[in-house]
C-alpha positions, 0 to 999 in steps of 0.5 A: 505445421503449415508454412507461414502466410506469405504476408506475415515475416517469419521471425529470424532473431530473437529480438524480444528475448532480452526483455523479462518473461511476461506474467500470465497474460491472456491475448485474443488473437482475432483474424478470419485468415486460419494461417495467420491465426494459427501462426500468431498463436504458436509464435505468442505461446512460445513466449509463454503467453495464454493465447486464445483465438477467434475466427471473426468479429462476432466470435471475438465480442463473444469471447470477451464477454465471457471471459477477462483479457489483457491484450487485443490482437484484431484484424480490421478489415473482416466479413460482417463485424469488423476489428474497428467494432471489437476494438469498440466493445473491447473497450467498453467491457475493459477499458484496460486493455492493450490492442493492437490493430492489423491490416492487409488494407492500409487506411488513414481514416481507419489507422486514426479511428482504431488509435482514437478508440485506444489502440496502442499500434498498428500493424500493415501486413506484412510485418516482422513477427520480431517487431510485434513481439518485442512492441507487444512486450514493452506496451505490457510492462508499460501498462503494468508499470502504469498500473502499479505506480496508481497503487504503490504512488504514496508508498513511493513517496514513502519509505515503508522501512524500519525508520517508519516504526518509531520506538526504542523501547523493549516492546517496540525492539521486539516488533522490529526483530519479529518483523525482520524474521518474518519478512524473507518467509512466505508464511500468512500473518496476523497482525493484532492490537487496539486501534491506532497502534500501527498496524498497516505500518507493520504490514508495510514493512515486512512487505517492502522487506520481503522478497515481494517488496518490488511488487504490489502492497495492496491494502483493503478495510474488511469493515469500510467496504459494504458486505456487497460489495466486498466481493467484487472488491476482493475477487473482480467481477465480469460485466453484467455480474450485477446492475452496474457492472458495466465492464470487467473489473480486476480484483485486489487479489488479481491487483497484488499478483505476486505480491502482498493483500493486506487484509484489515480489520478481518474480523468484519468479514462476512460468513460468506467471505469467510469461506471464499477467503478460506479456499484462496488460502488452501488453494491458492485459487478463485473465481471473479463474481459471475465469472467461470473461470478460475485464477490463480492468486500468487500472493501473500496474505497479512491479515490485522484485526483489533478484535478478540478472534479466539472469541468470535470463534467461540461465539460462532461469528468467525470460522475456526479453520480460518482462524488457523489459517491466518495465524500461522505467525501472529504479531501482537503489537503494543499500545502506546501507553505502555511504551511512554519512553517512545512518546518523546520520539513519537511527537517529534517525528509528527512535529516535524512532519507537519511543520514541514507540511504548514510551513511553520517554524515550530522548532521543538516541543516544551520540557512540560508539554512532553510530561503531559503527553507521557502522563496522558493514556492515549486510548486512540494510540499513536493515531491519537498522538498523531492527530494532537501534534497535528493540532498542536503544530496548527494552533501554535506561535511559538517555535516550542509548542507549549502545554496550552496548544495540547487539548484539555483531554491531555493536560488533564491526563486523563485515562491514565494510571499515576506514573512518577512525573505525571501532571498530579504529582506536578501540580502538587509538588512544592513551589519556590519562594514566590514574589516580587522580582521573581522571573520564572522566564529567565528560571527557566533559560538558567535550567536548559542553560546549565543542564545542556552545558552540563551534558555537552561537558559530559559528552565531550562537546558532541551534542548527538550524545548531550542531546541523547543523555538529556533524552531530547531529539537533536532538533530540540537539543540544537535548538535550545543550545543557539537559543541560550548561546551554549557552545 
């Protein structure tokens, strides 16, 4: 190997050796000196970067149409197409990448021109290859910080734990122990059920529990994204590819590299999708539309449908060898209506998560407006319930949301089959003796005021334990023990 060129200082230290290892990060190093080529090339490839290399400006713009980089390395002052000039075309195909700008020729008006076309830094010749290296290393992890905390913005602000899932009946226990097994293992997934059940939750928690959890949760609806796009939108594409692609574009499966797609309502895909779906899951590869060049896709797929699969296999409308694929471990998770006991637990998880959003006191929700919600067969599934209390908690003046703020759908509690305690069997249960100088308020303070005394007896006087035997959340049980003065 030739010497090092006598403007650029050898590197004497390790300086960036206590940063992490870079991910596969592809650098154009762009300079008409060969020695300075050849030196960044070694120096960069030795700290496990994919470096490629261009002997003038016009090679460089070349480069970057034909292929996707990450960061920009360019001398400025070049014979016939300058750094200034690829800098410019850098940016217009690739908005995202870092650049970095050198010069033998220091120059204020071309160091503020390069920084206003979005260079990071700016190297004068000499300089220490250790300070390149280490300012190379933060300006990355920088930009990928920045790039993951767009996608990961409301996941932060989100615990995506086994808290998120509410339920304490035995379908739902069964879910958090599967969720639990399969967190730790690699294994694709598929995820099933109706409409509203919880799936992407599901697929939230087994991510952010898995040893994937500190990377990238990137979600995508198969069937909210038309057929020509859901390509690009998958795999990327180049500029050029298609009217409109006016600069190299990512994909979500470049996105979540090293960690996991989340691939929802699957059974929407297309034929063609199908078969590129496919090779990612046996080779791990893929190209971006109208580009040459294969990527690796070192991520993990959970795949959720609402869909018959078996059935669209058998009709021809889903390949089987997909199929298999995806359904190494399938999850099948249950409607709403037939776990009822988590109902109560449900509503006031979305009680006070939109009290909290509207500002309003609306504290607890009434003895007979739970008995309607669980009489109630929820064809929209917690999704559904969700949007009722939303509605409730808007619609309410009260600190009890009542029957009257539910829609009529749910007070008629249609769609479900009789169950003890449903809304018929209320209307027609007997009535006390009714007349003048009856008091159905005061009825009604009597009912909690025993029954909370009663329980808190039973309890010991610890009221998390009263609130549980009278089934109540301890918001409600709280509530109602200050509002009737029981101690």
């Amino acid at each position: 190997m030739s010497p090092p060129p006598s403007h650029a200082k050898a590197p004497v230290a390790d300086a960036a050796s206590s940063l992490p290892a870079p991910a596969k990060v592809r650098i154009l190093v762009v300079d008409d000196e060969p020695s300075m080529r050849e030196m960044l090339r070694i120096v960069l490839r030795r700290d496990g970067y994919e470096v490629m290399i261009a002997e003038n400006g016009r090679d460089a713009i070349e480069q970057l149409h034909r292929s996707q980089f990450d960061l920009l390395l360019s001398d400025i002052k070049m014979p016939d197409v300058t750094g200034v000039e690829v800098l410019r075309a850098a940016k217009d195909i690739n908005r995202d990448i870092v650049a970095f700008m050198m010069t033998a020729h220091a120059s204020t008006n071309t160091a503020v021109e390069a920084m206003r076309l979005g260079a990071v830094d700016y190297f004068t010749k000499p300089f220490s290859m250790d300070e390149l290296r280490l300012k190379i290393r933060q300006h990355l992890e920088t930009h990928r910080l920045k790039q993951e905390n767009v996608l990961l913005k409301k996941a932060l602000n989100t615990r995506y734990e086994f808290s998120n899932i509410i339920g304490r009946s035995e379908p739902m226990l069964d879910v958090f122990r599967m969720v639990e097994t399969i967190a730790k293992t690699l294994s694709t997934v598929l995820i099933t059920g109706e409409s509203g059940t919880g799936k992407d939750l599901v697929a939230r928690a087994i991510h952010y529990n898995s040893l994937r959890g500190e990377h990238p949760f990137v979600a995508l609806n198969c069937g909210g994204v038309p057929e020509t796009l859901l390509e690009s939108e998958l795999f990327g594409h180049m500029r050029g590819a298609f009217t409109g692609a006016d600069s190299n574009k990512k994909g979500l499966m470049e996105v979540a590299e090293r960690g996991t797609i989340f691939l929802d309502e699957i059974g929407e895909m297309n034929a063609t999708m199908q078969v590129k779906l496919l090779r990612v899951l046996q080779d791990r590869r893929f190209r971006r539309l109208g580009g040459t060049e294969e990527v690796q896709a070192d991520i993990r797929i959970i795949a959720a449908t609402n869909q018959d699969l078996p059935k669209l296999v058998a009709e021809g409308r889903f390949r089987e060898d997909l199929f298999y694929r995806i359904n190494v471990i399938p999850m099948q998770l249950p409607p709403l209506r037939d776990r009822r006991e988590d109902i109560p637990l449900l509503a006031d998880h979305f009680l006070e998560k939109y009290a909290e959003q509207m500002h309003k006191p609306v504290l607890t929700i009434s003895h007979e407006a739970i008995v309607l919600l669980q009489g109630y067969g929820w064809p929209g599934n917690v999704r559904e319930l969700e949007n009722v209390i939303e509605r409730a908690v808007a619609l309410e003046q009260s600190p009890t949301v009542l029957p009257d703020s539910l829609p009529a759908d749910v007070r008629g509690g249609r769609g479900q089959p009789a169950t003890p305690g449903a809304p018929e069997q209320i209307a027609a249960a007997p009535l006390p003796e009714l007349g003048e100088g009856f008091d159905l308020e005061a009825k009604g303070e009597d009912f909690y005021r025993h029954y909370i005394s009663l329980a808190l007896e039973r309890a010991g006087g610890v009221q998390v334990k009263a609130a549980e035997m009278l089934g109540m959340s301890f918001r409600s049980f709280r509530y109602y023990a200050k509002k009737f003065n029981v101690r």
